[in-house]
MIRO-822942 format. One line per 2 residues: number of its first residue (from 1); their letters; for each residue x, y, z negated of N, C-alpha, C, O. Coordinates in steps of 0.1 Angstrom, whole numbers. Layout:
BEGIN
NUM = A = X:Y:Z:X:Y:Z:X:Y:Z:X:Y:Z | ...
***
This chain:
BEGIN
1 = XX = 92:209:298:96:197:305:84:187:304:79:184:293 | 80:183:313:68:171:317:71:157:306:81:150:308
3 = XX = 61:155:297:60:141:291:60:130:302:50:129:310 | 69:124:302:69:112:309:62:104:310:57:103:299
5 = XX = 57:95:316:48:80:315:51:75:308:64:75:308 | 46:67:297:53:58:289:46:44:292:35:43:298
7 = XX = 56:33:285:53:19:294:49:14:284:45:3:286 | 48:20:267:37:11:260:36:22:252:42:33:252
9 = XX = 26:17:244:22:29:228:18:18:217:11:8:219 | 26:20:203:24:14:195:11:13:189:12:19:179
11 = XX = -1:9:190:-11:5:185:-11:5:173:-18:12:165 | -2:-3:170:-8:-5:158:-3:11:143:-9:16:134
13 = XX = 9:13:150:14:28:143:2:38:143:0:45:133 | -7:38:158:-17:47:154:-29:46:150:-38:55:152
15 = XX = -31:34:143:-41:26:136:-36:28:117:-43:34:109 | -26:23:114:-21:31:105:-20:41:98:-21:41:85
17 = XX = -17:53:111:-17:65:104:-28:71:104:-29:82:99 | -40:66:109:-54:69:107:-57:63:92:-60:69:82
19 = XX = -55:53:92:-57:47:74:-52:54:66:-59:56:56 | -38:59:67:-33:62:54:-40:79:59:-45:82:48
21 = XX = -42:86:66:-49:98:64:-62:103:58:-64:112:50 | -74:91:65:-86:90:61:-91:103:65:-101:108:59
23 = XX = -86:111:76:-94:123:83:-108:124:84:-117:116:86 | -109:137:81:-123:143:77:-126:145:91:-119:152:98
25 = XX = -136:137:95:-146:138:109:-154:150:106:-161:149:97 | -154:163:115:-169:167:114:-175:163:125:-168:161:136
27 = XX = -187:161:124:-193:158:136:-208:163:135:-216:161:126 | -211:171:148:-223:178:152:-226:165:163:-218:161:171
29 = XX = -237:160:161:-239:142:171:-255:142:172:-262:151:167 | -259:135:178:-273:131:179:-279:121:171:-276:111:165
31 = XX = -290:130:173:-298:121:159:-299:105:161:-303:95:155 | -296:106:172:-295:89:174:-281:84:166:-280:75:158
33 = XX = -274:91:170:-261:82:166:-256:83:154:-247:76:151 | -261:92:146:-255:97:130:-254:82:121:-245:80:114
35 = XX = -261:75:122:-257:65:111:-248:54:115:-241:49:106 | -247:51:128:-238:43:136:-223:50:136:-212:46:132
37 = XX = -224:56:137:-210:68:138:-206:73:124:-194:74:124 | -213:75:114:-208:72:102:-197:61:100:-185:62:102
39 = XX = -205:52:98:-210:38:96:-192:30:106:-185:20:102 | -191:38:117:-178:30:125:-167:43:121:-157:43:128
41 = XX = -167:55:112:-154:60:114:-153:56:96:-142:56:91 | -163:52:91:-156:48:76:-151:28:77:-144:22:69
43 = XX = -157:23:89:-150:11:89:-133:11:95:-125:2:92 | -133:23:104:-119:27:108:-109:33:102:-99:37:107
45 = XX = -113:35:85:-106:44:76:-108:60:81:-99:68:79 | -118:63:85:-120:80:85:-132:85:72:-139:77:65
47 = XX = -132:92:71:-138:101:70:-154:108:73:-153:118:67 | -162:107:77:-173:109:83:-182:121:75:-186:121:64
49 = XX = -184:133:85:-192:145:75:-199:149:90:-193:152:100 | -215:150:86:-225:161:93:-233:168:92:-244:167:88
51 = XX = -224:177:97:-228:192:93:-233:199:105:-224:200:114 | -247:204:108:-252:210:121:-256:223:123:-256:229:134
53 = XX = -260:227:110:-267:239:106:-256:249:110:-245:249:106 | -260:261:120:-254:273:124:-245:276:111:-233:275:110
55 = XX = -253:281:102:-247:287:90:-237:284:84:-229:292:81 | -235:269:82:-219:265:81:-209:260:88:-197:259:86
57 = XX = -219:255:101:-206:245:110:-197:251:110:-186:245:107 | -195:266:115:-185:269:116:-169:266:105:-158:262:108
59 = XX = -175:270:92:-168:272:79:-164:258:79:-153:256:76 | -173:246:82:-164:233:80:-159:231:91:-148:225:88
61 = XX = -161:232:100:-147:228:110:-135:234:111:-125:232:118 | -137:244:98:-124:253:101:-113:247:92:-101:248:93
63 = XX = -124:236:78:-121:228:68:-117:219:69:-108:215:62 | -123:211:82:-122:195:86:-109:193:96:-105:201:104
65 = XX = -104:182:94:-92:175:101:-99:172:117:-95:162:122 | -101:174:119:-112:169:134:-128:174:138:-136:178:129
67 = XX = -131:175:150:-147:180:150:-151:170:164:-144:169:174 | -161:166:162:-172:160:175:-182:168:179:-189:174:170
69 = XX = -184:169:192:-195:176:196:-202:169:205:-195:165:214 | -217:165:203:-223:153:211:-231:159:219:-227:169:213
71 = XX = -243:164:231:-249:171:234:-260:162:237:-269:164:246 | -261:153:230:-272:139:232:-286:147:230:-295:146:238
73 = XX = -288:154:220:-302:160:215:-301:172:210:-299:175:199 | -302:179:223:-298:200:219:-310:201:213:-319:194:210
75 = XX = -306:214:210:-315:228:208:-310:235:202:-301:234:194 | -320:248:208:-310:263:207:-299:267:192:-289:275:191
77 = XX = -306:258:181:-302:261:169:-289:256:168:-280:263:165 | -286:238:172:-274:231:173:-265:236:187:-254:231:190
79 = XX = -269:245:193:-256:245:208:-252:257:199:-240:256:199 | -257:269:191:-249:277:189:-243:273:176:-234:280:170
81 = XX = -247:259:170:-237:260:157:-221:252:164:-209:254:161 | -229:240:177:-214:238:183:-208:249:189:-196:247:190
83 = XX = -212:260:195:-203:269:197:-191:272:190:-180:272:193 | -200:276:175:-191:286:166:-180:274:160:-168:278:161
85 = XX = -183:262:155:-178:251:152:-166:249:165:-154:246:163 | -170:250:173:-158:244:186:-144:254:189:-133:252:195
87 = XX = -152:269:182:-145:282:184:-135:281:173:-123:282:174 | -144:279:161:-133:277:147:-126:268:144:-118:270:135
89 = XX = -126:254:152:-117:244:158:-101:250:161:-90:250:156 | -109:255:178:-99:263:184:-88:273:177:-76:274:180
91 = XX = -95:280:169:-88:297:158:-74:286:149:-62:287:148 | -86:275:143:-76:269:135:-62:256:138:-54:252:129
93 = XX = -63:253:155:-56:241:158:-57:230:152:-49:222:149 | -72:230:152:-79:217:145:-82:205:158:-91:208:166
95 = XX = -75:195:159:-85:187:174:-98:185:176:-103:180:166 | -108:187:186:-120:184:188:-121:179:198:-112:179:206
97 = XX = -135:171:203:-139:160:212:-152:163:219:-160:166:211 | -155:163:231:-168:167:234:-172:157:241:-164:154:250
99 = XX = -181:151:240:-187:141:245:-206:149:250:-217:153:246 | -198:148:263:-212:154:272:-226:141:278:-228:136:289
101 = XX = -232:139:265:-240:128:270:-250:131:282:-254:143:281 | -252:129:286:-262:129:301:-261:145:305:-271:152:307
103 = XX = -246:150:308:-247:159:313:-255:166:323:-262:176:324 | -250:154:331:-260:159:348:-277:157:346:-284:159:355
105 = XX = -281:154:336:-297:150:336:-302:163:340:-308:163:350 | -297:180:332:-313:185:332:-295:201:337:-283:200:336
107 = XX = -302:208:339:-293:222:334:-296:230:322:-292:242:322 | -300:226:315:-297:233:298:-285:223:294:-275:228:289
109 = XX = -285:209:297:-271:205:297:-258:207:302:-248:205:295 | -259:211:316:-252:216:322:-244:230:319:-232:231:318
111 = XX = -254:239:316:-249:249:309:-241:252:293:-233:262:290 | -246:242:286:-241:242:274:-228:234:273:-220:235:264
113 = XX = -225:223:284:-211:216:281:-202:229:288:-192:233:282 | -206:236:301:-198:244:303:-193:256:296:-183:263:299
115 = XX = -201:259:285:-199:269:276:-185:262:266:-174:266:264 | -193:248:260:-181:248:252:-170:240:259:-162:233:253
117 = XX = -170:241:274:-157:234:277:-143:248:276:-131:245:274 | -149:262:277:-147:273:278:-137:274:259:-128:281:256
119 = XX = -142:266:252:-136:265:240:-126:254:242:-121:248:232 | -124:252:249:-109:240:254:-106:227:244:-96:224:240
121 = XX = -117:222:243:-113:206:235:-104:200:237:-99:200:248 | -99:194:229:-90:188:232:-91:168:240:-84:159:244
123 = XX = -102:171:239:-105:157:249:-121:154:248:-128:153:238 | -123:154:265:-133:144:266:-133:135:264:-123:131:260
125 = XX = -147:126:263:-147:116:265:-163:110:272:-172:110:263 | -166:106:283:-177:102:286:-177:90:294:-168:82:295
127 = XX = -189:89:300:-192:76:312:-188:81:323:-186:93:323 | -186:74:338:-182:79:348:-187:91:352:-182:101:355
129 = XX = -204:86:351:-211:97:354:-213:111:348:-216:122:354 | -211:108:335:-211:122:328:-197:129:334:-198:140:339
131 = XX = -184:122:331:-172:133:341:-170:138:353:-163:147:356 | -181:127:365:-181:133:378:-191:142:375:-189:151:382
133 = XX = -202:145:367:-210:156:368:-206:168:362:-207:180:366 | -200:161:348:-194:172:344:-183:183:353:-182:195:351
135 = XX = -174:173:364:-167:181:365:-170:192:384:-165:201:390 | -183:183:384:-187:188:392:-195:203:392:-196:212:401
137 = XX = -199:204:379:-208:214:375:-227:209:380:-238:214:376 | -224:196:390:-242:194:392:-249:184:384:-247:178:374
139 = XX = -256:185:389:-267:165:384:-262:156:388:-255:157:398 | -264:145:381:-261:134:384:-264:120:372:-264:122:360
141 = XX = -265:111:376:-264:107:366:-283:103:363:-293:110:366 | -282:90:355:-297:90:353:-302:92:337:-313:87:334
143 = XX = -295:99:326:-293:98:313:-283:91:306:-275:87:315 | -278:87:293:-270:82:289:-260:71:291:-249:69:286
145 = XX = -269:61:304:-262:46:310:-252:54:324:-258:63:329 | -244:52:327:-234:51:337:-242:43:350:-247:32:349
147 = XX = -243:53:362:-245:46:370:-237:43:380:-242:40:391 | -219:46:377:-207:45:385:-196:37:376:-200:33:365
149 = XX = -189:35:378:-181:25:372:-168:38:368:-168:50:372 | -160:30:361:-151:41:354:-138:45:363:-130:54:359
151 = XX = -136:39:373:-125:41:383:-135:48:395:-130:49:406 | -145:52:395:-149:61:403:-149:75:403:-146:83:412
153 = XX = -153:76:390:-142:89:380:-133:97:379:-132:109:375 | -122:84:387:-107:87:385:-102:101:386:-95:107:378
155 = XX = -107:109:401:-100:121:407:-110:132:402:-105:143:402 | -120:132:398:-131:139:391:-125:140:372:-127:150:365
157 = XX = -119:129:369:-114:134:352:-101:138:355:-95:146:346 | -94:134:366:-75:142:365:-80:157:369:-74:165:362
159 = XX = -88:164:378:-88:173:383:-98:183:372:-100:195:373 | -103:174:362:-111:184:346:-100:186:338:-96:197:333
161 = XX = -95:172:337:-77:176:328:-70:186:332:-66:195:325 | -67:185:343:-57:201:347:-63:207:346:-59:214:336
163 = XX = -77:213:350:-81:224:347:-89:232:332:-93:244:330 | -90:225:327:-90:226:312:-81:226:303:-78:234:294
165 = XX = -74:214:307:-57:214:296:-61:202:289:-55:201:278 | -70:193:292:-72:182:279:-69:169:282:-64:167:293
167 = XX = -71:161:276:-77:145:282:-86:145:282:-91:155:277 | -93:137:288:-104:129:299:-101:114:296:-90:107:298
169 = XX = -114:109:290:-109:98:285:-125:92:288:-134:97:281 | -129:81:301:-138:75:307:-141:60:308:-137:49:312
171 = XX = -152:65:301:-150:42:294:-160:39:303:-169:46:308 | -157:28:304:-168:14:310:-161:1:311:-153:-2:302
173 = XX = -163:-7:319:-158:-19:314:-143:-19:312:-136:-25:303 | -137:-10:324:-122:-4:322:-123:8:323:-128:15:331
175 = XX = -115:12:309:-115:28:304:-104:37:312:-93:32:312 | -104:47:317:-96:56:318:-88:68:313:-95:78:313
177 = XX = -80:68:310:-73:78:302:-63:93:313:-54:91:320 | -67:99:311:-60:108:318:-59:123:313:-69:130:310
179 = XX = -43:127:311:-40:142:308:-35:149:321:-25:157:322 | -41:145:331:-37:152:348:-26:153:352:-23:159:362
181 = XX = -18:144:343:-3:141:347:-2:128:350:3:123:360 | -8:122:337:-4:108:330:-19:100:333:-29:106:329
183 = XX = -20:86:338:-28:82:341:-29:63:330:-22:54:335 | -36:61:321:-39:47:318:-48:42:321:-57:48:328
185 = XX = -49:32:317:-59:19:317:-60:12:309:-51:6:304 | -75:12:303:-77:0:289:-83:-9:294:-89:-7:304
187 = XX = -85:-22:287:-89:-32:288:-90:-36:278:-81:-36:269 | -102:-42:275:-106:-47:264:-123:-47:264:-131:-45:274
189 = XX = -126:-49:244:-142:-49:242:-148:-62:248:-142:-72:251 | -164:-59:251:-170:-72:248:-184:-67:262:-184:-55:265
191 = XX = -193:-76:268:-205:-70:275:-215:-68:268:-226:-64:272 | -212:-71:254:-228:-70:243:-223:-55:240:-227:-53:228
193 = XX = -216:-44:244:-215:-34:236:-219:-27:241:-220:-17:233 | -226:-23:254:-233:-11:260:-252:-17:254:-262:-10:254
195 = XX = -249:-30:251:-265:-28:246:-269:-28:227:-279:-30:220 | -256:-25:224:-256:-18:212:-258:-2:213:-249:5:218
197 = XX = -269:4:209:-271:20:212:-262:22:200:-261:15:190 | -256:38:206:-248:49:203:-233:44:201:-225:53:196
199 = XX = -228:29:203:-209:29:205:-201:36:210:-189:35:207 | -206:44:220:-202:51:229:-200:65:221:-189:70:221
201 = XX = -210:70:216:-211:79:209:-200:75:193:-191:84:192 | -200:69:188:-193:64:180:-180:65:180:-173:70:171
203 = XX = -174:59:192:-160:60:201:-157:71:199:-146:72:194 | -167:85:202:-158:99:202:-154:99:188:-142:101:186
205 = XX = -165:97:178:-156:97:163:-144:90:164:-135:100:165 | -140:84:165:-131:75:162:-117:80:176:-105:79:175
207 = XX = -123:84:184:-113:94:188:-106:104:180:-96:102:174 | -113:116:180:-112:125:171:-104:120:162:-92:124:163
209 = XX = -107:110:149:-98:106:142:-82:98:143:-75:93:134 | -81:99:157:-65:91:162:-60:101:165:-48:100:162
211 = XX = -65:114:171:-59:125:171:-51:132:158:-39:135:159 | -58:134:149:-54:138:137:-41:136:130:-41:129:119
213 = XX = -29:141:134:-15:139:131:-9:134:143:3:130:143 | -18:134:154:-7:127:165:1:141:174:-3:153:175
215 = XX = 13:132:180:19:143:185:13:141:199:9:152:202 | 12:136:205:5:134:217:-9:129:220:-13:117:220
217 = XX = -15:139:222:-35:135:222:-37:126:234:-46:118:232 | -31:125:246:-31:111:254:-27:100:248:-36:92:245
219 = XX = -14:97:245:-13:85:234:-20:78:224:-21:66:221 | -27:93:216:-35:88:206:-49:82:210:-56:73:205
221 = XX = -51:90:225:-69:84:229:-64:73:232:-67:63:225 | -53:72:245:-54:52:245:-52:46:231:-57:36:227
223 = XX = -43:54:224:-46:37:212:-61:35:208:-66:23:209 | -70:46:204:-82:48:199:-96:38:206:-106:33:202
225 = XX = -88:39:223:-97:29:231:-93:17:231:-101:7:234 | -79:16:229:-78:1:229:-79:-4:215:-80:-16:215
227 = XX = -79:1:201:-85:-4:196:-96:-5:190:-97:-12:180 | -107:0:195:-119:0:195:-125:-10:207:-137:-13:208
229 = XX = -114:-15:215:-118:-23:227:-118:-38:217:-126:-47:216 | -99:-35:209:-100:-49:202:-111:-53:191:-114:-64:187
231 = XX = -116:-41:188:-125:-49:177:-138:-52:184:-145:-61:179 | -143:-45:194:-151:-53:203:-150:-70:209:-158:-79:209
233 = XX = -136:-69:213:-129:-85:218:-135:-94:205:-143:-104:205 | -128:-87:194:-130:-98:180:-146:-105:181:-150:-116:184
235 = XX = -153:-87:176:-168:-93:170:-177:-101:185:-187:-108:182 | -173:-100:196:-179:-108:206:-175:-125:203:-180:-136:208
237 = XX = -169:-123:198:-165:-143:195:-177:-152:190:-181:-163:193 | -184:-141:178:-193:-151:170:-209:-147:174:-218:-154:172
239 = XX = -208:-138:180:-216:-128:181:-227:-133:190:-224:-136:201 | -242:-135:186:-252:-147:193:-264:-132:202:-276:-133:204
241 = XX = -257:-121:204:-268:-113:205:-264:-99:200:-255:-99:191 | -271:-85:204:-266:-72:201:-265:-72:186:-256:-67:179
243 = XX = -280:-80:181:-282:-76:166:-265:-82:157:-258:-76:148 | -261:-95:161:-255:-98:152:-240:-91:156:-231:-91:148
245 = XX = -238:-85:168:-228:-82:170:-225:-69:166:-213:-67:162 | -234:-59:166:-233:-48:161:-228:-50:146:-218:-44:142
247 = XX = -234:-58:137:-222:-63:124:-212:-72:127:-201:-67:125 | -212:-80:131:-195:-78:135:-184:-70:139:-173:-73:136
249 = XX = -188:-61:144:-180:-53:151:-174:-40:139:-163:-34:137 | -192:-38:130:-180:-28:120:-174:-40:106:-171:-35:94
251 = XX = -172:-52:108:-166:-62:102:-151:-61:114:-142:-54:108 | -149:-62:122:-137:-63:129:-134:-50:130:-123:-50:134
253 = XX = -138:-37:128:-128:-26:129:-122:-25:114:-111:-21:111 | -129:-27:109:-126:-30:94:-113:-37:89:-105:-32:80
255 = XX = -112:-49:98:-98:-59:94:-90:-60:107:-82:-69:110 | -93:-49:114:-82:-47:126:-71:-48:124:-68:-43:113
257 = XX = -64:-53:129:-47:-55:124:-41:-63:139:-47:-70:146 | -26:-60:140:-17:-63:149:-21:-74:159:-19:-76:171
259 = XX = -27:-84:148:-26:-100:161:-40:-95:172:-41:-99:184 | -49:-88:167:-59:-87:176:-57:-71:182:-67:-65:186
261 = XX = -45:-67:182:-43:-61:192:-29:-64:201:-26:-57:211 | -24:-72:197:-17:-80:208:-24:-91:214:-17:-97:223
263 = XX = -35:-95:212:-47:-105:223:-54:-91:232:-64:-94:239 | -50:-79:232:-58:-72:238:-46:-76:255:-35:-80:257
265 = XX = -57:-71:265:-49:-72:277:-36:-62:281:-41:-53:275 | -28:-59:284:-15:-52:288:-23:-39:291:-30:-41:301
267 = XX = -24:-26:286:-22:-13:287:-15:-13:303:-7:-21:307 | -18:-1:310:-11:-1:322:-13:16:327:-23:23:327
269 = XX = 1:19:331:4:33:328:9:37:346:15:31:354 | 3:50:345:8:54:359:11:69:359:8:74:348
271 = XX = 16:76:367:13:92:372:0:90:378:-5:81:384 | -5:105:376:-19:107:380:-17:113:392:-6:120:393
273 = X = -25:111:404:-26:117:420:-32:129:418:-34:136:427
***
């Protein structure tokens, strides 16, 4: 029987049960984003572990509560440790997240998100551009910045969701959520956060970690974006500029709690076309 649309999701329940779990992130990520991504899944009460090397990814994902796979800065050594890592995910009914950064840039990217889309994650997550390329199979896209807005997406992430079986979860100023049934909307965050490098990348952590005990992986991504949108809302208050905002912001995922996710804007839920 078809999960229904639902007309709200408790936020703050799945902010909680990420706390009291403290889920082991693995995450295979770009060398850009490893300390920032640390850095935001232990302010969110996770866990954070990176492990790249062929030789064990596999063995710890098979260990870890969750796995990320970032495709920001391949080579041939890290695409086959996310292989085996995304495989032993899969064996074990462990959640994983693939975040296809600049897919459409080159076709060695191209080729390798499609390999591990073949390992069935359990949720994307990218920029407009990376899901229309992604789901396109071509180029597009000018590297890691979005050159489409996140509702342009829309019929390119419901039609990756059905045919993979996952969520599709498409941020920009408004995020999109979609399991090819079920369609949301977030709102939230701040305009100093796309010129903080790697939040984006960060986000998938902190995806990954809302998944972890949820019974529903759409439910869990929108809470994960909206609250990651609220603690953007927060740290933009004081915030004079990227430098100071980027500490704020792992100060506000930090003391996230209920009242600043009821100043977030109304979630809004639909069936997907």
């Amino acid at each position: 029987m078809p999960t229904p649309t639902p007309s709200r999701i408790d936020l703050a329940a799945h902010l909680a049960r990420v706390r009291q779990r403290a889920p082991l992130v693995h995450n295979i990520t770009n060398l850009v984003a490893m300390n920032s991504m640390a850095n935001v899944l232990l302010a969110i009460g996770a866990s954070p572990a990176m492990v790249h090397a062929r030789e064990e990814a596999a063995e710890f994902a098979a260990i870890a509560d969750a796995l990320t796979l970032n495709i920001g800065t391949l080579s041939p050594h890290w695409v086959e440790a996310m292989d085996e890592a995304a495989e032993a995910a899969r064996l074990t009914g462990k959640p994983w997240v693939l975040d296809p950064v600049a897919v459409g840039a080159t076709a060695y990217r191209r080729t390798t998100a499609a390999r591990l889309l073949e390992r069935l994650p359990t949720v994307v997550r990218g920029n407009a551009s990376e899901i229309i390329a992604l789901e396109a199979g071509g180029p597009g896209g000018r590297g890691v910045d979005s050159s489409d807005p996140a509702e342009a997406a829309e019929q390119a992430a419901t039609r990756l969701a059905r045919r993979v079986g996952c969520v599709v979860a498409v941020t920009g100023e408004v995020d999109l959520v979609t399991d090819g049934r079920r369609l949301a909307r977030v709102r939230g965050g701040h305009p100093l956060m796309p010129r903080v490098t790697t939040l984006g990348c960060a986000l998938t952590g902190v995806v990954a970690a809302f998944l972890v005990g949820a019974e529903d992986p759409f439910e869990a991504t929108v809470a994960a974006l909206a609250c990651y949108g609220a603690a953007g809302q927060g740290a933009g208050q004081g915030a004079r500029g990227p430098g100071s905002f980027a500490v704020a912001f792992l100060d506000a995922l930090h003391t996230l709690e209920g009242d600043a996710l009821d100043a977030l804007p109304p979630l809004e839920f639909h069936d997907a076309t």
